[in-house]
C-alpha positions in Angstrom: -131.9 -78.5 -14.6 -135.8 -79.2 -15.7 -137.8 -76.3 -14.5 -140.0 -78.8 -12.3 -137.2 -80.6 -11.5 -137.2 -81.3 -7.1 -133.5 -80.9 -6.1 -133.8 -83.3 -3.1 -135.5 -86.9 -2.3 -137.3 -87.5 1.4 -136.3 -90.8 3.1 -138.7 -92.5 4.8 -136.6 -94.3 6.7 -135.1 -91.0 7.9 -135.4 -90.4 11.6 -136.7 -87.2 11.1 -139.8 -86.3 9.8 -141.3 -85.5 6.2 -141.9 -81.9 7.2 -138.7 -81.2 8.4 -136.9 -83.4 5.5 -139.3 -81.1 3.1 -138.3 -78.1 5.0 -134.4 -78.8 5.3 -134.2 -80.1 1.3 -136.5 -76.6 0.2 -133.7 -74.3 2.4 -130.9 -76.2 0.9 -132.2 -75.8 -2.0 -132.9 -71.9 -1.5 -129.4 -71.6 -0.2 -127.4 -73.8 -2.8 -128.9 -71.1 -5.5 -131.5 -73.9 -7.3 -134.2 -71.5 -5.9 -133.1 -67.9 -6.2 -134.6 -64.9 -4.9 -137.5 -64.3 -6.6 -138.2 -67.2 -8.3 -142.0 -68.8 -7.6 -141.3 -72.3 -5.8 -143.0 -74.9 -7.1 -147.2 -75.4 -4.9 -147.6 -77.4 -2.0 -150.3 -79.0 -4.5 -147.4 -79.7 -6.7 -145.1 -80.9 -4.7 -147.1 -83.3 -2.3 -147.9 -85.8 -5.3 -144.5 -85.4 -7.2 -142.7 -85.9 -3.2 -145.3 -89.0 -2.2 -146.6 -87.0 0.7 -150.0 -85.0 2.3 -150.5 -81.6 1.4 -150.8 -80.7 4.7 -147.2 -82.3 5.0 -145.9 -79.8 2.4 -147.9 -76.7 3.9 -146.5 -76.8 7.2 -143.3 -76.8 5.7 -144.1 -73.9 3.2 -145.3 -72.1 6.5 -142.0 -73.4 8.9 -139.7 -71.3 5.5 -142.1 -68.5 5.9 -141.2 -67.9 10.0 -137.9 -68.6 8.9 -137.7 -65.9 6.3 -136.9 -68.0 3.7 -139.6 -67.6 1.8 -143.1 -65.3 1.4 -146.7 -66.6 0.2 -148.2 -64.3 -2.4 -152.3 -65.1 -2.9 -152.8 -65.8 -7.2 -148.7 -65.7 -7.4 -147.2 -68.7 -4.9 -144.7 -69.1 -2.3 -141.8 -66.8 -3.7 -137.8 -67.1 -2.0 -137.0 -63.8 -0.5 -134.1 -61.9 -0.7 -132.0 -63.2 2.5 -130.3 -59.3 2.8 -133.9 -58.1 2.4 -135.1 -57.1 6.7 -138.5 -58.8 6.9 -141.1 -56.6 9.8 -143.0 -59.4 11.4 -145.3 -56.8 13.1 -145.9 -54.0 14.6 -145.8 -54.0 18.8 -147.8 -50.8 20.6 -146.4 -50.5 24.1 -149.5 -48.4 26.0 -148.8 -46.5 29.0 -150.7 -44.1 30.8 -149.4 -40.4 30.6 -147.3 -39.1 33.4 -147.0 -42.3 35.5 -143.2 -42.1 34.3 -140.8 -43.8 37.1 -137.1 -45.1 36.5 -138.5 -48.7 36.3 -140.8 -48.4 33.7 -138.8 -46.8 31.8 -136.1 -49.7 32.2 -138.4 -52.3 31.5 -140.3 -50.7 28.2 -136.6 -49.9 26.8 -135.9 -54.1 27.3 -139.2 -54.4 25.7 -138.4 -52.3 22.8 -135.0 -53.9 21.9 -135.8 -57.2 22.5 -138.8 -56.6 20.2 -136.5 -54.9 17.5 -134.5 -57.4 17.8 -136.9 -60.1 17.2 -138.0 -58.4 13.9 -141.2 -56.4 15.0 -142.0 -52.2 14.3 -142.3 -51.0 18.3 -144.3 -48.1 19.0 -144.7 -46.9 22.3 -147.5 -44.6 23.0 -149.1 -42.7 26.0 -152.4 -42.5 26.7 -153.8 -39.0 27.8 -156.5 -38.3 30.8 -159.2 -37.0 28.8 -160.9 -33.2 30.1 -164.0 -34.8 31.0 -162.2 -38.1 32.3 -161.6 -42.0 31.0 -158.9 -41.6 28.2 -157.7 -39.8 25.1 -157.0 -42.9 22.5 -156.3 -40.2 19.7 -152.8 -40.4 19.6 -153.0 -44.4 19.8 -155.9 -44.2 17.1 -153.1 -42.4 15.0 -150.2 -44.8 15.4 -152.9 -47.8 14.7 -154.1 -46.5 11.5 -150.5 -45.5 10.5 -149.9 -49.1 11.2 -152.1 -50.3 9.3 -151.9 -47.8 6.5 -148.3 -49.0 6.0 -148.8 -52.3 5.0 -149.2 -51.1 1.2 -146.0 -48.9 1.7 -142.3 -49.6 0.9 -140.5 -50.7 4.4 -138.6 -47.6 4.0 -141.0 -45.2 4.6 -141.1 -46.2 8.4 -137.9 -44.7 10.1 -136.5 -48.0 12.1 -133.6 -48.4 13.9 -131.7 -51.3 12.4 -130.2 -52.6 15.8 -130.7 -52.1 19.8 -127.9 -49.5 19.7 -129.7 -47.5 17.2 -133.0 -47.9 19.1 -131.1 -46.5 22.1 -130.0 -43.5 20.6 
């Protein structure tokens, strides 16, 4: 196939839209191996001429693959296909309670929170918050988790020690 070469048509007279026609024929494509993981897909500035529709048309759908985790946008590089097998963090979640208000409930409710939030594709931190001497609140150990947070952006995925499913969360 031509390197430029658009695997799939739109249909006009489709009843579904452009954007999702866009998005379903770029995921077909991604899955049927034309686009493998990787590989740079062609620019929403690209396609929207070559595909007879808006750019904002083709960035919605660039952005729909992205939430899907078909894809990832790269500033200077492009929208690059992802390796499928590849877990993708969507964010990190800081549960904040206050130190020693600890009942049975609680507890229930923030172990939900954290697997349903593992689950979902988000880091989950949970993180109490200590009465300081001199009263209001100790934030450093919240401070710490933050800027961990954020430190690990640059880092490998590996370096954070995540359970891989709500069973592992639980243990």
């Amino acid at each position: 196939m031509a390197e430029n070469e658009i695997p799939f048509s739109l249909d006009r007279s489709d009843g579904r839209s452009l954007a999702r026609q866009l998005v379903d024929g770029l995921r077909g494509a991604i899955v049927d191996g034309h686009y493998r993981p990787g590989d740079v897909l062609p620019s929403y500035r690209e396609l929207a001429p070559a595909l007879g529709v808006s750019e904002i048309v083709t960035k919605a759908a660039f952005k729909q693959l992205g939430e899907e985790g078909f894809v990832v946008a790269r500033p200077r590089i492009g929208t690059i296909v992802r390796n499928r097998t590849a877990r993708q963090w969507r964010g990190h979640v800081v549960l904040v309670r206050p130190e020693g208000d600890d009942n049975y409930l609680q507890t229930i409710v923030a172990g939900s929170v954290r697997d349903a939030m593992i689950d979902a594709g988000y880091l989950f931190s949970q993180v109490c918050v200590k009465t300081a001497e001199r009263g209001g609140e100790d934030f450093a150990h919240l401070d710490a988790v933050l800027s961990r947070s954020a430190s690990s952006r640059s880092r490998p995925a590996a370096r954070w020690n995540r359970p891989t499913s709500a069973a592992d969360a639980a243990a």
